[in-house]
N, C-alpha and C positions, 0 to 999 in steps of 0.2 A: 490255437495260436491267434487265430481272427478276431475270438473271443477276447483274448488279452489284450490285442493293440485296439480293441475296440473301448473296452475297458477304461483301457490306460487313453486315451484320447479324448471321451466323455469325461471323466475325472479332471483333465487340464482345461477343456474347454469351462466346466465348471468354477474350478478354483479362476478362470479368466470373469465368467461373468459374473461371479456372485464376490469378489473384493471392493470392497468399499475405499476410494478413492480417501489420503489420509486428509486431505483438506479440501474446503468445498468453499470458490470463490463467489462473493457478492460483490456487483460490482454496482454504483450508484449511479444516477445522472448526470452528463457535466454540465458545473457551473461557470459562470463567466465572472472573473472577479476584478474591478477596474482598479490599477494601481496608479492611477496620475500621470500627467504628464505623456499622457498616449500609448501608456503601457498597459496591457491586461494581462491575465491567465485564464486556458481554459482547464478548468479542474475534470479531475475524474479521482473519488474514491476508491479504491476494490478494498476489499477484509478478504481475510485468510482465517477460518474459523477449525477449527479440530475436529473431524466427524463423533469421535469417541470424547467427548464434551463429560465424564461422568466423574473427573474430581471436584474434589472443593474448591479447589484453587482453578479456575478456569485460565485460557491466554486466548488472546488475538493479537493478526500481526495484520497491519494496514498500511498500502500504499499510496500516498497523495501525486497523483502526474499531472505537471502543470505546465502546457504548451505555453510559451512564453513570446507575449506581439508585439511592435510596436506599429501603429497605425495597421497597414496590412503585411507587416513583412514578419514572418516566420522568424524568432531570433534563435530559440533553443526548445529544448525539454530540462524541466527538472522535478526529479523524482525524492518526494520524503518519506524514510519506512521507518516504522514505529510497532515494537510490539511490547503488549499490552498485556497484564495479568488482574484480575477481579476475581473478588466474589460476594459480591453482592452487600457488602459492609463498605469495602475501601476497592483503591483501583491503584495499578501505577506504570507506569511507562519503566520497561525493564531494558530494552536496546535501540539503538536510533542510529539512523543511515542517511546518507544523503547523495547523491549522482545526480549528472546532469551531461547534456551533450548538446555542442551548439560548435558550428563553424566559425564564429566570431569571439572563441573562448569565453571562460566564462572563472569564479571561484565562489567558496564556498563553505561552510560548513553547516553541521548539526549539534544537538543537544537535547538534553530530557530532565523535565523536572515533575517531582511528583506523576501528575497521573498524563502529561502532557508531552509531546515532542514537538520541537522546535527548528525550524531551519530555514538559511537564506540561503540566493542567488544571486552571485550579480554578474552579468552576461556584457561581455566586454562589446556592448553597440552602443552607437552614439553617445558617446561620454559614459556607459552603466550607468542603470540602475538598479538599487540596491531592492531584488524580491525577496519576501518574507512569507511563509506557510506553518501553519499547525496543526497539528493531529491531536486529540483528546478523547480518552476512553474511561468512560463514569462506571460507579460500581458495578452498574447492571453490562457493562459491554457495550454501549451503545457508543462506539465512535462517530466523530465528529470533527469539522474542520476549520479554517479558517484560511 
């Protein structure tokens, strides 16, 4: 019997440490990006990559979060996701999201064209202004922002 729950407790323990997590996040630098008039963002990429990477047809899905200032005041977050299909000939933007949260309300939408996603914010503080972010994924995978 000892044998058995021992068995059976080595086999779970195993099946725990040897599963391969099904997405594996990179996440990049933030950037600081000045939008005028005393507005910036600080950026932060992350990618969502497929650990079992071994079709033809590859995907990623990538989140753009963009802390949103005006001079020193904290106005919101807005979030751009974007996912991504390549293989190394062509690329294109297959779904696109957009979210945002800010005490001083905010609107908004997204879009995707070709291999690109697209989306704005505008954060109901002093008068809004209207922010703008892009995500773009080229044949090889290599996302990129704006």
């Amino acid at each position: 019997m000892k044998k058995r729950i021992c068995s059976i407790v080595l086999a779970v323990l195993m099946l725990v440490c040897f599963t391969i997590p099904a997405f594996a996040a990179d996440v990049s630098n933030t950037t600081i990006i000045d939008c005028g008039d005393g507005y910036y963002l600080k950026v932060t990429l992350t990618e969502y990559v497929p650990e079992a990477a071994t079709r033809a047809i590859y995907q990623k899905t990538a989140t753009s979060k963009a802390d949103a200032y005006h001079g020193n005041t904290y106005i919101g977050t807005f979030y751009l996701n974007g996912t991504f299909q390549y293989d190394t000939v062509t690329s294109k933007a297959t779904a696109d999201s957009w979210s945002a949260s800010s005490s001083y309300g905010y609107s908004g939408d997204s879009s995707r064209s070709g291999n690109k996603v697209s989306g704005y914010c505008t954060f109901n503080y002093a008068g809004g202004k209207k922010l703008t972010m892009s995500i773009t994924c080229d044949k090889n995978g290599k996302i990129s922002y704006d």
